[in-house]
C-alpha positions, -999 to +999 in steps of 0.1 A: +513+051+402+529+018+406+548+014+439+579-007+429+593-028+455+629-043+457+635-082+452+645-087+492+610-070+497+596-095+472+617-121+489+601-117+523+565-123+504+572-151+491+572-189+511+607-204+515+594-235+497+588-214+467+623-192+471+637-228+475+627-240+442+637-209+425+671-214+441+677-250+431+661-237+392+690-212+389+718-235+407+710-261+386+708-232+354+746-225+364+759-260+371+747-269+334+761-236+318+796-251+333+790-285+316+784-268+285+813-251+289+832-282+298+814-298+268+821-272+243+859-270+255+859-311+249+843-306+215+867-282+197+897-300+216+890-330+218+886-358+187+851-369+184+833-396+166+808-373+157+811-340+156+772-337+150+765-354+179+786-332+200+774-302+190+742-314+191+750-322+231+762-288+234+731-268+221+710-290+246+729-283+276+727-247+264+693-247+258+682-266+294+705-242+309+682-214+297+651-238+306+658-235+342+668-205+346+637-190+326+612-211+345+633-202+375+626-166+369+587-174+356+584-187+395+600-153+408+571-138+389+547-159+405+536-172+373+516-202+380+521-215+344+559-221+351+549-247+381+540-275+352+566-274+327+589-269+359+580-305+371+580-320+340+619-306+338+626-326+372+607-358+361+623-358+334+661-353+347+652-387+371+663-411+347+693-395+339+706-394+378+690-432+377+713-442+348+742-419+359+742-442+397+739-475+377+765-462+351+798-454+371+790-419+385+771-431+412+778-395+439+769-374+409+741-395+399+730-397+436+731-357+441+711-352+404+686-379+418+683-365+449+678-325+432+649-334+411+632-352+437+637-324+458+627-297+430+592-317+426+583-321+463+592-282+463+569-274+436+540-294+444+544-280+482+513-267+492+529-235+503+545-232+466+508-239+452+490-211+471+516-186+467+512-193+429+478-192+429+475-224+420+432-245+435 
């Protein structure tokens, strides 16, 4: 028989690099759920020069909303496969925070930065590795 455990037993198994990471996955799941919302509010209220192009913006902060909090629960899971993709989702989010500073939303664009940096030094921890399974 399986002997089920509860998630602060899990918790307590787990590094605090790796519960870091899952943290900042599913923070960062809910901040974008609120810019969607904020998007999506702006779209049907708002008059835009391209509706496509504002939908489209709205199923992609949707859909990276998901992202990270998916991968974030993959890494709950210890499934090593969601280390990878999980990077990839920071590295990529760099430029953005990069062209958010240089833009005119410099403190947001600093904290973003700041985040993914932060979410790949996490991941690649090698605390995070071993717990994941990860040679």
């Amino acid at each position: 028989m399986v002997e089920r455990i509860t998630l602060t037993e899990h918790l307590r198994t787990l590094p605090g690099t790796l519960i870091a990471v899952i943290a900042l996955l599913e923070l960062e799941a809910v901040a974008l759920v609120g810019v969607a919302v904020w998007s999506v509010i702006d779209t049907f209220t708002l008059p835009a020069q391209s509706l496509a192009w504002a939908v489209t913006m709205d199923v992609v902060l949707v859909a990276a909303a998901a992202l990270c909090a998916w991968l974030g629960w993959l890494l709950l899971n210890l499934r090593a496969g969601a280390r990878n993709p999980s990077v990839a989702l920071h590295l990529l989010a760099l430029p953005i925070g990069y062209y958010m500073v240089t833009g005119g939303l410099p403190v947001i664009g600093a904290i973003l930065f700041a985040l993914c940096v932060a979410g790949v030094v996490l991941l690649v921890w090698p605390s995070t590795t071993k717990a994941l399974g990860i040679k």
